[in-house]
N, C-alpha and C positions, 0 to 999 in steps of 0.2 A: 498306222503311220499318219494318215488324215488327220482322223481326231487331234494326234500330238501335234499338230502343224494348227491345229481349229485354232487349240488353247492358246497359242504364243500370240495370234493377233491383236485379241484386245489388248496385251501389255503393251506389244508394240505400237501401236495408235496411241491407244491414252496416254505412255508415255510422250508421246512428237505432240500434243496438246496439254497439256497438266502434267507436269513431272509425278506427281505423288500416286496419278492414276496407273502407273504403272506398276509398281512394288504392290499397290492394295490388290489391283487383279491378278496379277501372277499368285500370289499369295491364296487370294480367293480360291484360284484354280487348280489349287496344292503342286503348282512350281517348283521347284528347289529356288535356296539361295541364289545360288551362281546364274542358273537360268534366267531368273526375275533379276537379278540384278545388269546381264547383258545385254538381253532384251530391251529394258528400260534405258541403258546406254545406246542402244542403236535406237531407238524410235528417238531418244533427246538430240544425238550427233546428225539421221537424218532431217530434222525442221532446224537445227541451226545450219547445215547445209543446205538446204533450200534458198532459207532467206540469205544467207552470206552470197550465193550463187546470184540470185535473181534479184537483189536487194537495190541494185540502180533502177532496176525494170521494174520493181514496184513502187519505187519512191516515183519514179517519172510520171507512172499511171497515176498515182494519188495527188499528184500536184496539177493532172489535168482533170482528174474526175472532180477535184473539189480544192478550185482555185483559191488564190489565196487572197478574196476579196475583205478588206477590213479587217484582215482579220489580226487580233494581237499578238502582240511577240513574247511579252511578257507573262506569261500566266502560269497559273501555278502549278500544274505540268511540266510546261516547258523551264521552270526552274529547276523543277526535283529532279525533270533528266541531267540537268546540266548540272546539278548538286553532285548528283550518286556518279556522272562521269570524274569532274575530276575531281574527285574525292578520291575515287575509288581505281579509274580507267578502266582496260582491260583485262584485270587479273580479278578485281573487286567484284565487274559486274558479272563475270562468269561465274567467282565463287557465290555470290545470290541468286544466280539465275533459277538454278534447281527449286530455293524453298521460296522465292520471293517474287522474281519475275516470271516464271514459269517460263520453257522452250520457247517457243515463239516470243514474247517480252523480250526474253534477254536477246534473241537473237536480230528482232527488230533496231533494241536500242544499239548493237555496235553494228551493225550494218550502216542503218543513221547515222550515226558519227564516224563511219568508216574508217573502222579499227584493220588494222594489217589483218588479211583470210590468216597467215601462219600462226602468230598471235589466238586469235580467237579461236581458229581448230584446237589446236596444244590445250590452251587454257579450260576452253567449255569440256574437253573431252575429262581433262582429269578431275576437272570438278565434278562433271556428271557420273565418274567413275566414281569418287568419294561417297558421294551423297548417295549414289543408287544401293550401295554396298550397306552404306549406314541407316538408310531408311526401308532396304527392304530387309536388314536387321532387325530393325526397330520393330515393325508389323507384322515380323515372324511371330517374335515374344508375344506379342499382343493377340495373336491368332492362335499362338500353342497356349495361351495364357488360362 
C-alpha cells in the first residue's frame, strides 16, 4: 500500500512544477492512464491554487524584496504578458498554461493581472483536465511504442 502511495508522488510534484513532468513519471512508473492523468490534474489545480490563494501576499513581498527603483515599464516581458493577456485573457491563458506557461507561469500571470479565483479555477481545471488526458495519451503510445 506504501509503495502504491511512494509511486503517485513524483507525478504529483512534477506535475505542480512542469506540467509534462507529470504524464512522463506516472508513465515511467507504469501508472495507468486515468491515474497519471488525475494525479497530474491535482499537482497542476494544487500550484494554481496556491498562487491564486497567496498571489497578493506574494506580489506584496516582491514589490518590497526588489523595489521598483529605475526600473522600466516597457520591456519586452512586460509586453508579451500584456500581449498573450488581451489577446487571449482568461480562457487563452489557461488553455496555454499546461504546454507553454507551465503551473506556476500560468498561475503567476492571472493572479498578476487578477483574473476573477471562479474564472480561473473553472477554466485551468478543464484545461488541465484536456491536456493531462491528451498528453499522458501521447507518452503512453510513446512508451508502449
Amino acid at each position: 500500500m506504501i509503495f502504491e502511495l511512494v509511486k503517485y508522488v513524483p507525478v504529483y510534484l512534477g506535475s505542480m512544477v512542469k506540467f509534462i513532468a507529470g504524464p512522463t513519471a506516472g508513465m515511467a512508473m507504469g501508472l495507468g492512464l486515468v491515474e497519471t492523468a488525475v494525479l497530474t490534474i491535482l499537482g497542476t489545480m494544487t500550484t494554481v491554487f496556491i498562487f491564486m490563494t497567496l498571489g497578493t501576499t506574494i506580489r506584496a513581498w516582491h514589490k518590497k524584496k526588489f523595489p521598483n527603483k529605475n526600473k522600466k515599464v516597457f520591456t519586452r516581458k512586460n509586453r508579451w504578458f500584456v500581449h498573450i493577456w488581451k489577446k487571449f485573457g482568461v480562457l487563452g491563458v489557461s488553455i496555454l498554461t499546461p504546454v507553454l506557461f507551465t503551473p506556476i507561469g500560468g498561475a503567476i500571470l492571472v493572479a498578476y493581472v487578477g483574473a476573477p479565483k471562479k474564472e480561473v479555477y473553472l477554466y485551468m481545471f478543464l484545461s488541465s483536465t484536456f491536456w493531462a488526458f491528451l498528453v499522458t495519451w501521447g507518452i503512453k503510445i510513446i512508451f508502449t511504442s
